[in-house]
N, C-alpha and C positions, 0 to 999 in steps of 0.2 A: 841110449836115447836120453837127452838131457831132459831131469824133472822139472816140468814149467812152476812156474812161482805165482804165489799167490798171488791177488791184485794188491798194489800198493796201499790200495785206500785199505784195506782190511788191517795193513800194519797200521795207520796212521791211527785209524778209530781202536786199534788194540793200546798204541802209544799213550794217548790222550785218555783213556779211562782207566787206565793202571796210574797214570800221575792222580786223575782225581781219585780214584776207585768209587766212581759213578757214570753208570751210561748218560745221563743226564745234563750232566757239567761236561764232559764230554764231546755229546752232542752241540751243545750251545758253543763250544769252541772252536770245533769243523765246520761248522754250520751246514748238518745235520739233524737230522728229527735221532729222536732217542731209538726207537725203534729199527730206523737202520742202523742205528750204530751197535745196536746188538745183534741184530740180524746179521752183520758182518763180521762183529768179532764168533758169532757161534760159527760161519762159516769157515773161518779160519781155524777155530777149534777142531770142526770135521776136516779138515785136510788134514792137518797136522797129526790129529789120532790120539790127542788129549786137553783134556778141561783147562782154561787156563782161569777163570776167576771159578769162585765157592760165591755162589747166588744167595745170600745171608739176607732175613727180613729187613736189617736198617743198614745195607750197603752190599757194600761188595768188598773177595780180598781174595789177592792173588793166590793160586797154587803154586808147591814147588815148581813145575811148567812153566807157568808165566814169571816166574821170579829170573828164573834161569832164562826165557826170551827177551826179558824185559829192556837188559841192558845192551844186546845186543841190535835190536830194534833201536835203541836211542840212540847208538852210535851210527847206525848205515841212516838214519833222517837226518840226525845234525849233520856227515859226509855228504848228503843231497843238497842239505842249504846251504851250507857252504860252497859247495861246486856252481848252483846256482846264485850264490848269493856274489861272487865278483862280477855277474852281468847287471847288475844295477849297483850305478856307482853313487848314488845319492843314498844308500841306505844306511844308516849308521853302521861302523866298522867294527862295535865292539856287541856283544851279546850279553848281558851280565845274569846269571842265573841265582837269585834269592828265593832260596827256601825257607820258608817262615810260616810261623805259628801265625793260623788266622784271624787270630786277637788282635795282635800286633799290628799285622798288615789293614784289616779295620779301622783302629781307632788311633793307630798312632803314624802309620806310615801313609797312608791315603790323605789326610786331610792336608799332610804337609807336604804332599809328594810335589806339586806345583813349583815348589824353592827350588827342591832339587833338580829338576827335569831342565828348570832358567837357566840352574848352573848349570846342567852338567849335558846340553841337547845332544852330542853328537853318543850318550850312553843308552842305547835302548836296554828295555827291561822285563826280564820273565819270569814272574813269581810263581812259585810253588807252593802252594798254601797244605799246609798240615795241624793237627792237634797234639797227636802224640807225639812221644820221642822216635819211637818205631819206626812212625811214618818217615822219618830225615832219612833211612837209610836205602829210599826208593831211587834217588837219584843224587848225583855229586852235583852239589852247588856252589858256586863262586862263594856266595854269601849265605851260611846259615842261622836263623833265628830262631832257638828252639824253648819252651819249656818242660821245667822240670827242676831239676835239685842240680844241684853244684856239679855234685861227681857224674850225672847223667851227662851235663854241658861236655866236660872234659875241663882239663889243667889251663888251656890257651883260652879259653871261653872266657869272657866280658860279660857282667850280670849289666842288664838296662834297668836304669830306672831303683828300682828296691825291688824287695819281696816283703814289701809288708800289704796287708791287705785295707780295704776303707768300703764301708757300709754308706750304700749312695741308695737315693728312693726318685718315686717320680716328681715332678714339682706341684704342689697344691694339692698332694694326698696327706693322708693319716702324718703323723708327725712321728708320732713312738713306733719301732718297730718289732712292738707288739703287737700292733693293730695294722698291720700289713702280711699279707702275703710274702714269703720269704722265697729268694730265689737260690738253689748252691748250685757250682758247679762240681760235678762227683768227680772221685780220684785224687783230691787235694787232702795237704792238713791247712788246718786253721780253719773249720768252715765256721758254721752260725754258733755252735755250740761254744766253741771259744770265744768267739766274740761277743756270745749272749754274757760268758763270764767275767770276760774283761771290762764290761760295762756293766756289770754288778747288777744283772739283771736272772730271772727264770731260765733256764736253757730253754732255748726259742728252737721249736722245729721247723724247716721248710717243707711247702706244698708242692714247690717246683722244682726238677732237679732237670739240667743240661751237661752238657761234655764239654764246656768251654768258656772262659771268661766272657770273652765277646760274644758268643749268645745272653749270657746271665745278664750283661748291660744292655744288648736290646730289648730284652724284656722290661727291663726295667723303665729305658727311657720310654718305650712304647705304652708306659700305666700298669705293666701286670703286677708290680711288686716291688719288694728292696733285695740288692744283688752285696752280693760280698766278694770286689773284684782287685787284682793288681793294681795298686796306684796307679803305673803309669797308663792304663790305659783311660781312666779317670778325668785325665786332666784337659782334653777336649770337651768331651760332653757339660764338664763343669766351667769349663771357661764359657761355654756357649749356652750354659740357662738350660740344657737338658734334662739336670739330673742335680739333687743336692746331697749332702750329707746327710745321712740320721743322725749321728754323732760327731762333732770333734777327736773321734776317736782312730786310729790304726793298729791292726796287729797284726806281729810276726806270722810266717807262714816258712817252710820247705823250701817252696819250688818260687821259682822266678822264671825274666828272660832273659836269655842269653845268646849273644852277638859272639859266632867266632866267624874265619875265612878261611879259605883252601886256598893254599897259592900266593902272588906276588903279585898279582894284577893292580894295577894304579888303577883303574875303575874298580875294584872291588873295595880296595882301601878308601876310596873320595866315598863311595854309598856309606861303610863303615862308620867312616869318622861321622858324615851327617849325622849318622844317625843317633850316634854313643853322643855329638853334641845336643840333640833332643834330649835322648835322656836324661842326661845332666841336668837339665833345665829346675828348675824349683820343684820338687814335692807339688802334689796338691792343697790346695789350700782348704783349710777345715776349721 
């Protein structure tokens, strides 16, 4: 007797919350409530006859289980959209998949994305937002954006931008940033402490600690404090009156971003070059 299969939609809400590893973002993707979307992946858990994410207080992460269905699910949905995707012939023909640090795709690829989209209409696009390095290894993408250190990037990897870091605050607060709330984001070097020293100041403690450049600058443009972030994510907020420098000052740091590709695809290269040509662009100005 053939084993019937699970329902579809269980794989699709399993899909979509292993790329976020959030029933939540997930949900908002399917357009689904969060609650069925766990309710369905638990069901599929009980067919199957094992756990596939660890229920952890600030997320979620897959089990061995779900690491090992993960890719296999990716590949029988993409073969579904594809199969159906030659019945509608108005839809762009190419699918371009960017993985990228959600810093990145924040403050440096969203505000310009409008250029590229003019240029480039017939390239649809599906980004994969991550923090860590770890996280790139959930799914193969056309285009990867990752931080981290040189050797993490890899040999073929393209640093954006710098790795030096620039101490930005809200507009019409405190002036010295001693007299501000400090923001770091954890897991880096170079946080306040070196840049308390390179500006010939007390080692300055932070009150507020996040997991990612691009939170540390929402807080900041939002009034909570002064962030210590990648230049290049910097240079919108500062073109645009959000945020100013505490100092004329920059400092070295480790870790940067880095732009490599999988493949040979001419839409991966035209996203690439865009974007290594942003980079390029002037430093911030201080």
């Amino acid at each position: 007797m053939t084993q019937k299969l699970p329902p579809l939609n269980w794989f699709r809400a399993f899909e979509a919350a292993a790329r976020h590893l959030s029933f939540t973002a997930a949900a908002e993707e399917i357009g689904m409530t969060q609650s069925a979307v766990s309710q369905q992946i638990k069901s599929l858990e009980v067919r199957l006859g094992v756990p596939l994410f660890e229920r952890k207080p600030r997320g979620l992460a897959l089990t061995d289980h779900g690491r090992r269905l993960l890719p296999q699910v990716d590949s029988a949905l993409d073969t579904l959209a594809a199969a159906t995707g030659a019945f509608f012939p108005d839809q762009p023909s190419k699918l371009l998949t960017v993985s990228v640090s959600i810093s990145v795709l924040q403050w440096v690829i969203s505000p310009a994305l409008p250029a590229f989209r003019k240029a480039h209409p017939d390239i649809a696009l599906r980004f994969i937002s991550a923090i860590w390095p770890d996280e790139f290894s959930r799914t193969i993408a056309d285009v990867e954006i990752r931080f981290g250190s040189k050797k993490q990037a890899g040999p073929k990897a393209v640093l954006l931008g710098s790795n030096k870091l620039i101490a930005l605050k809200p507009k019409d607060g405190p002036t010295r940033a001693e007299d501000l709330p400090l923001i770091e984001a954890v897991g880096i070097s170079g946080g306040w402490s070196t840049w308390s020293k390179a500006a010939g100041l007390p080692q300055l403690t932070p009150s507020i600690y996040v997991d990612s450049y691009g939170a540390a600058l929402d807080l900041a443009v939002r009034g909570n404090g002064a962030c210590l972030v990648n230049e290049l994510l910097s240079r919108q907020p500062l073109q645009h009156g959000l945020v100013e420098p505490v100092e004329p000052l920059m400092i070295d740091a480790k870790e940067g971003y880095f732009l490599s590709i999988n493949g040979e695809e001419a839409e991966a290269k035209a996203f690439a070059d865009w974007l290594v040509k942003i980079a390029r662009s002037e430093t911030a100005a201080v």
